[in-house]
MDTraj code that builds the backbone (N, CA, C; nanometers):
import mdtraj as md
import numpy as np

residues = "UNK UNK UNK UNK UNK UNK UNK UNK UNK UNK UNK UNK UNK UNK UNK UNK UNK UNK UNK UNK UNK UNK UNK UNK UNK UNK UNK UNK UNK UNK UNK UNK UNK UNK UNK UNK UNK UNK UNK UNK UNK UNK UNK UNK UNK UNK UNK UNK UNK UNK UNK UNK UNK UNK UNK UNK UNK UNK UNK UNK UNK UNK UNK UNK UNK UNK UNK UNK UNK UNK UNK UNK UNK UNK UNK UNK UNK UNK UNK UNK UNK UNK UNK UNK UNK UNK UNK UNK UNK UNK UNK UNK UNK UNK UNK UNK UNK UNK UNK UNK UNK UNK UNK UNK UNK UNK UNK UNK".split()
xyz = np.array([
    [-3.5808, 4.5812, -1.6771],
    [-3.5142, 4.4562, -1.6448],
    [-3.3680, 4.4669, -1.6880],
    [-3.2808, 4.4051, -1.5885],
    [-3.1404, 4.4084, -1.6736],
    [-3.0885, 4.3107, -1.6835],
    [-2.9779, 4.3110, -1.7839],
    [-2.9601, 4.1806, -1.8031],
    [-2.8686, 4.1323, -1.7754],
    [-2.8376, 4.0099, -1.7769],
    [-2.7312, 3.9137, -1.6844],
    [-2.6084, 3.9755, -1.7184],
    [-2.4898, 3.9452, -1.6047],
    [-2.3444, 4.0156, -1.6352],
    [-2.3271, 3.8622, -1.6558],
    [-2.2311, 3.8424, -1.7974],
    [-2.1632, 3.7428, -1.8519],
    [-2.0432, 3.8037, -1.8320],
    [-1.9344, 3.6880, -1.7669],
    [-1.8256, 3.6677, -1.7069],
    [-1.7175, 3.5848, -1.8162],
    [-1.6209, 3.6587, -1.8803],
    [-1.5333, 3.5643, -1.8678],
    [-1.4150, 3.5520, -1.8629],
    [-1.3570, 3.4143, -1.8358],
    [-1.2075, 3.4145, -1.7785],
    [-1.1605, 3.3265, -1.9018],
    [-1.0220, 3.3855, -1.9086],
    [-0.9270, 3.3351, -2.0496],
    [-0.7784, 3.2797, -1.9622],
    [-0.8117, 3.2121, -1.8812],
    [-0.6703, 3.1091, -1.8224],
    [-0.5284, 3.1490, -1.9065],
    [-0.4616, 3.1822, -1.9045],
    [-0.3340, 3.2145, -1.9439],
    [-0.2282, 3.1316, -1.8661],
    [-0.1527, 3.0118, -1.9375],
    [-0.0143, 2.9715, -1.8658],
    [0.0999, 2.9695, -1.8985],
    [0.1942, 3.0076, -1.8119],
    [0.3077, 3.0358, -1.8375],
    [0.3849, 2.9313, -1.7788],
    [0.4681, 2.8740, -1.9141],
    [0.5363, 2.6923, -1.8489],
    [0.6640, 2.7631, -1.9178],
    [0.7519, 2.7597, -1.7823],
    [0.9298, 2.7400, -1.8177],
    [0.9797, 2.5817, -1.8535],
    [1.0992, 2.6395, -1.9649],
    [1.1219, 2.4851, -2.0202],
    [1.2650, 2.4588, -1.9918],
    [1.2852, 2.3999, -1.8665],
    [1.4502, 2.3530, -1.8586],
    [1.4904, 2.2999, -1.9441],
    [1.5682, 2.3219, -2.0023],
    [1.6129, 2.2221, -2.0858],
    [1.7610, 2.1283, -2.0435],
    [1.7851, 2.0946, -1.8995],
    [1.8917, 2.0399, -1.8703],
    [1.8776, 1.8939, -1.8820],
    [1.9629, 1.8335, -1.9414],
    [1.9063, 1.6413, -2.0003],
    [1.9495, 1.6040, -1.9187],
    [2.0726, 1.6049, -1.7935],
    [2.1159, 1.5702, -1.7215],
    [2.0071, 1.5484, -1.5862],
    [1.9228, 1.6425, -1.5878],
    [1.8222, 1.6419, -1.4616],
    [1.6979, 1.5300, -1.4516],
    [1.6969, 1.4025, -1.3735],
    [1.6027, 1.2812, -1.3958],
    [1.4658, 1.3924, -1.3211],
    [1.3643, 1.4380, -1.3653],
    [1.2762, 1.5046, -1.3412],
    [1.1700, 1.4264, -1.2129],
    [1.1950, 1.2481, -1.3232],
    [1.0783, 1.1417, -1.2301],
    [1.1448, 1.1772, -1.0731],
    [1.2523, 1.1335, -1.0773],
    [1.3836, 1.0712, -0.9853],
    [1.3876, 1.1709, -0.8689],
    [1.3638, 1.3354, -0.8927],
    [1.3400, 1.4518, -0.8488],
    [1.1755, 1.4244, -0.7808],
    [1.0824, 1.3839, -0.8563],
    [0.9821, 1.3499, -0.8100],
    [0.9885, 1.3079, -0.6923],
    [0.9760, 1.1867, -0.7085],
    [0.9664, 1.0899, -0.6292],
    [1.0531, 1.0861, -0.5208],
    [1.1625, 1.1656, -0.5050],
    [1.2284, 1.2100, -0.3813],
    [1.1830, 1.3058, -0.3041],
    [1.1235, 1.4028, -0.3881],
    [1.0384, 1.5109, -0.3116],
    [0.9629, 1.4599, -0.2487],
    [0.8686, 1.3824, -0.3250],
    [0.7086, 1.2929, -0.2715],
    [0.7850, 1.2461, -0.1276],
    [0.8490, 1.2015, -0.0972],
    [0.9303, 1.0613, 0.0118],
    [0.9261, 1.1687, 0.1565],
    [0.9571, 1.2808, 0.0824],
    [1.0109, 1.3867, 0.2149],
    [0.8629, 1.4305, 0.2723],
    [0.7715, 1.4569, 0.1821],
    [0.6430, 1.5161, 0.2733],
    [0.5480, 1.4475, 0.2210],
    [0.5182, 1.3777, 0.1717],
    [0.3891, 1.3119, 0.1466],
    [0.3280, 1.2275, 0.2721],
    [0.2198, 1.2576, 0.3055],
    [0.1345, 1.1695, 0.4428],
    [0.1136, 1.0505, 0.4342],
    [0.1472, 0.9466, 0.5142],
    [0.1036, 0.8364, 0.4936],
    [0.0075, 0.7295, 0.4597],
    [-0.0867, 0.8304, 0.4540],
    [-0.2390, 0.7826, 0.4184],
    [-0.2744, 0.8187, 0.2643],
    [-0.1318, 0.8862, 0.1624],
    [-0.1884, 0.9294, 0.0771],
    [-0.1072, 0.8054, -0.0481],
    [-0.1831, 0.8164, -0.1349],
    [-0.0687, 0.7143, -0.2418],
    [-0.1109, 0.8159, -0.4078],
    [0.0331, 0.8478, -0.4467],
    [0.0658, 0.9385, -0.5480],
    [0.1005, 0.8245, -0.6872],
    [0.0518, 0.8825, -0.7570],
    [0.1234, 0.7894, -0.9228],
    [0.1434, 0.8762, -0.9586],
    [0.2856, 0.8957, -1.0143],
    [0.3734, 0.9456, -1.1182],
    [0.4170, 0.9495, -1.2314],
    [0.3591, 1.0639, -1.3074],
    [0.3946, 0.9721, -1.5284],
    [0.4317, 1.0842, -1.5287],
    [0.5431, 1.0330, -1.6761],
    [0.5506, 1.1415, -1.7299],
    [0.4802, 1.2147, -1.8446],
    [0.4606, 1.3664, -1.8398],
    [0.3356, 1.4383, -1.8853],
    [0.4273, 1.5087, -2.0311],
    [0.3254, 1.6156, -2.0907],
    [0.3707, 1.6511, -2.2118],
    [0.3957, 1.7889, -2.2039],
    [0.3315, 1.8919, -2.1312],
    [0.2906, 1.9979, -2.1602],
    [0.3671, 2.1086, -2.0154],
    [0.2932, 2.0440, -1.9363],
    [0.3188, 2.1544, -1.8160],
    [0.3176, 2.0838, -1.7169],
    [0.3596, 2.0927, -1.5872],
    [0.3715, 1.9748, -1.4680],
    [0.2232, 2.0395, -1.3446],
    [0.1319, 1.8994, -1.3632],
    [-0.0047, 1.9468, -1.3084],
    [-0.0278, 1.8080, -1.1840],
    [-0.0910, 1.8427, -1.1142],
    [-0.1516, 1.7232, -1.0214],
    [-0.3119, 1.7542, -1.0399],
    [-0.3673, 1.5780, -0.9555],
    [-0.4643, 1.5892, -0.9071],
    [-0.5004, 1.5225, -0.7852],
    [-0.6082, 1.5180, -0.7273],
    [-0.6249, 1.4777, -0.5841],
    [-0.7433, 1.4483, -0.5057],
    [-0.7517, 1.3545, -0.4561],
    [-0.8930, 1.3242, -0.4224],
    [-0.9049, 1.2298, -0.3373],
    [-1.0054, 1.1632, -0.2705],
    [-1.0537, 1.0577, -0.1440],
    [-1.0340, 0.9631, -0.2342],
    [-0.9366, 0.8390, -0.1541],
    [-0.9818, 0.6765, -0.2062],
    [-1.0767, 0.6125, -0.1087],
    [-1.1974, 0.6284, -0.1722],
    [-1.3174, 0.5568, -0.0573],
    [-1.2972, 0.4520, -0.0553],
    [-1.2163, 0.3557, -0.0954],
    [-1.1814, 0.1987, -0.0908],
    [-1.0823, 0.1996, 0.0019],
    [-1.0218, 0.2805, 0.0663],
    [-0.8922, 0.2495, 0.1261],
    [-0.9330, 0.3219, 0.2837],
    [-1.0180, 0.3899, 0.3242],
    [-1.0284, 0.3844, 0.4553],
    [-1.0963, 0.5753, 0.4451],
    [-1.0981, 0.6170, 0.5988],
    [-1.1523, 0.7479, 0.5744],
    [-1.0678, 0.8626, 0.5689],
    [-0.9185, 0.9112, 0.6013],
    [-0.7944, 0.9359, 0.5785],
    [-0.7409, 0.9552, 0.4130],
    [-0.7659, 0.8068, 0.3559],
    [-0.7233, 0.8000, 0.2276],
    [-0.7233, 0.9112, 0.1668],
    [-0.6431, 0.8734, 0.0798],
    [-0.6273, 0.9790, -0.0514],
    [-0.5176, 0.9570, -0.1415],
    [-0.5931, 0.9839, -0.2655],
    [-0.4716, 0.9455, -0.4040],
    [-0.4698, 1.1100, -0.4511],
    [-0.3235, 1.0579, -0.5636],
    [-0.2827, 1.1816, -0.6041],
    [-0.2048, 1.1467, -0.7532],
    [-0.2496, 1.2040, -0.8421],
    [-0.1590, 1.2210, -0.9461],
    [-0.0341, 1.3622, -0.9762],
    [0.0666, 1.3013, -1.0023],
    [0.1896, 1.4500, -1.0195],
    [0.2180, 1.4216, -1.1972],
    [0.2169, 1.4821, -1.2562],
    [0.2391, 1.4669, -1.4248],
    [0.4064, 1.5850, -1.4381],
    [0.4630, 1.4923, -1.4850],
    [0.6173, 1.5626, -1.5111],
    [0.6586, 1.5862, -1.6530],
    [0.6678, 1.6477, -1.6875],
    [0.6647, 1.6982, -1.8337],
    [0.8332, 1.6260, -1.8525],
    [0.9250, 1.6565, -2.0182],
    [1.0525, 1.6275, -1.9534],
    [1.1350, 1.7561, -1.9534],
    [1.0483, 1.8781, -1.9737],
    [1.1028, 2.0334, -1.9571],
    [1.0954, 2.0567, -1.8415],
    [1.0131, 2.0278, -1.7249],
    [0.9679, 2.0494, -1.5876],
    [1.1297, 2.1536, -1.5768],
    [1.1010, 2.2251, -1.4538],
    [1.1992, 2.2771, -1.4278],
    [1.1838, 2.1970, -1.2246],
    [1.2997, 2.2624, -1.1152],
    [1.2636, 2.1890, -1.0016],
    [1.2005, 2.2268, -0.9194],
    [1.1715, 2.3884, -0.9332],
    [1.0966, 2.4804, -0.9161],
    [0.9313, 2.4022, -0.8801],
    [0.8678, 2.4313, -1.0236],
    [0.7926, 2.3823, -1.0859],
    [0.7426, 2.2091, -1.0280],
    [0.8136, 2.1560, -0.9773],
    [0.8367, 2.0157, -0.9140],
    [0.7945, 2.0476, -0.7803],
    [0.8587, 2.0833, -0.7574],
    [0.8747, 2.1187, -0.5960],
    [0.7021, 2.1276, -0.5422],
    [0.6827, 2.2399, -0.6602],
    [0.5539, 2.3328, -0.6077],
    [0.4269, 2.2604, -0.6116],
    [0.4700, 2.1719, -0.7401],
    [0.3325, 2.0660, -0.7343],
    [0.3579, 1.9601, -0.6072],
    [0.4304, 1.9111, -0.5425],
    [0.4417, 1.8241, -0.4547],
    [0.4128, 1.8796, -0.3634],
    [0.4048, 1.9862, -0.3057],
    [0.4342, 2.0990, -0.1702],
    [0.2597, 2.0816, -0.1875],
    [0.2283, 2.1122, -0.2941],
    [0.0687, 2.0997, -0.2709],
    [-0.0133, 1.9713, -0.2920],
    [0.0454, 1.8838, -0.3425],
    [-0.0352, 1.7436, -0.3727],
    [-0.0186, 1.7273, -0.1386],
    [0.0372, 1.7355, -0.1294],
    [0.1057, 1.7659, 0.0050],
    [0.0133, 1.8161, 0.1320],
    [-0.0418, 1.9310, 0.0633],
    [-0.0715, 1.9963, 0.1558],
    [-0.0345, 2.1088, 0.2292],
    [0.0699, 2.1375, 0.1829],
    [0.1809, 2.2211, 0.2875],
    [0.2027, 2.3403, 0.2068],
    [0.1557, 2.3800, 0.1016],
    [0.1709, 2.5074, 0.0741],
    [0.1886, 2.6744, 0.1321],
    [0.1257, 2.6434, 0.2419],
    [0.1784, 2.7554, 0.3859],
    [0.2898, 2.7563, 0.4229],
    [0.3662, 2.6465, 0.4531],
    [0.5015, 2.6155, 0.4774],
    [0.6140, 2.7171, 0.4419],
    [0.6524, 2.8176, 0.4920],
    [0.7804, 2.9129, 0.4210],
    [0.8663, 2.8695, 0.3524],
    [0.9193, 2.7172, 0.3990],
    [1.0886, 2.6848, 0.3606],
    [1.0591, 2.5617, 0.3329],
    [0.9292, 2.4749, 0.2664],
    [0.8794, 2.3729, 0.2198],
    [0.9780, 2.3268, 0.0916],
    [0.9330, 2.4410, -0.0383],
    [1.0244, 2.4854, -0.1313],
    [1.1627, 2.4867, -0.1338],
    [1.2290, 2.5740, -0.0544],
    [1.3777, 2.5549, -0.0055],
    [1.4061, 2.4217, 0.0095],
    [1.3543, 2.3418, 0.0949],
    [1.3745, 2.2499, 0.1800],
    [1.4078, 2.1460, 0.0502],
    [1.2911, 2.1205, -0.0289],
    [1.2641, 2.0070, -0.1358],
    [1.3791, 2.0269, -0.2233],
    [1.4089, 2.1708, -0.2710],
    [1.5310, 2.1856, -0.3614],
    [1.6721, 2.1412, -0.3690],
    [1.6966, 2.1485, -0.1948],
    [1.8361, 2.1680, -0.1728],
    [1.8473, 2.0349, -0.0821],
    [1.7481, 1.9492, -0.0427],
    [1.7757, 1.8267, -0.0109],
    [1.8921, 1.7175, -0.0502],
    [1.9484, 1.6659, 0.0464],
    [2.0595, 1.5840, -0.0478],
    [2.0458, 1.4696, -0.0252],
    [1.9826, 1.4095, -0.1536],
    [1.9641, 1.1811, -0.0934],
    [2.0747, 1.1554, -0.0392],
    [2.0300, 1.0914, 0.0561],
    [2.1261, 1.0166, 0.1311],
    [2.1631, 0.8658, 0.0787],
])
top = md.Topology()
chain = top.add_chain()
for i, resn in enumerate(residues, 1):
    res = top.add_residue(resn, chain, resSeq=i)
    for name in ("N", "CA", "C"):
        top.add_atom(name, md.element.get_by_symbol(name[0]), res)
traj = md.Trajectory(xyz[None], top)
C-alpha cells in the first residue's frame, strides 16, 4: 500500500511600498473603477493595511448580472498594484493596454 502524497504550498508575497504622500491612492481608485467597471457591478472601497487585495461575487438581491466587489488600498499601494486589482475586479485582465490605459489616464 502507499501512502498518500501530502502537498504543500507556502504562499509567499511580495508588496512594494510607495511611499509618495502626495499620491490620493482612494482617489486613484475610484477613477480607475469609473473607466472599466460594468454596470451591473457595485465595488466598495476602504482603505486596507497590508497589501492591496479584492474580492468578488453574485449579489443575488440585485438581479442575475449582479455583482459586488471589494478593492482594499493599503496607504503604500503603489499604481501599478491599483491598476491590477481593478483590471481584475473588472474582468479584463486579457486586455494588453488595460494597465497602460488606467495609469496614464488624465481626469478630465
Amino acid at each position: 500500500m502507499t501512502k498518500p502524497a501530502h502537498i504543500w504550498i507556502d504562499r509567499k508575497q511580495v508588496i512594494y511600498h510607495d511611499d509618495d504622500r502626495s499620491f490620493d491612492r482612494i482617489s486613484f481608485a475610484l477613477r480607475a473603477l469609473r473607466l472599466v467597471m460594468p454596470a451591473e457591478m457595485t465595488v466598495a472601497v476602504c482603505e486596507g493595511r497590508h497589501a492591496v487585495w479584492t474580492d468578488q461575487g453574485k449579489n443575488l438581491r440585485a438581479g442575475n448580472d449582479a455583482r459586488w466587489g471589494i478593492l482594499s488600498v493599503p496607504p503604500h499601494a503603489s499604481r501599478v498594484d491599483i491598476a491590477i486589482a481593478v483590471a481584475q475586479l473588472a474582468g479584463k485582465t486579457e486586455d494588453p493596454f488595460i494597465i497602460d490605459m488606467l495609469l496614464h489616464h488624465e481626469p478630465s
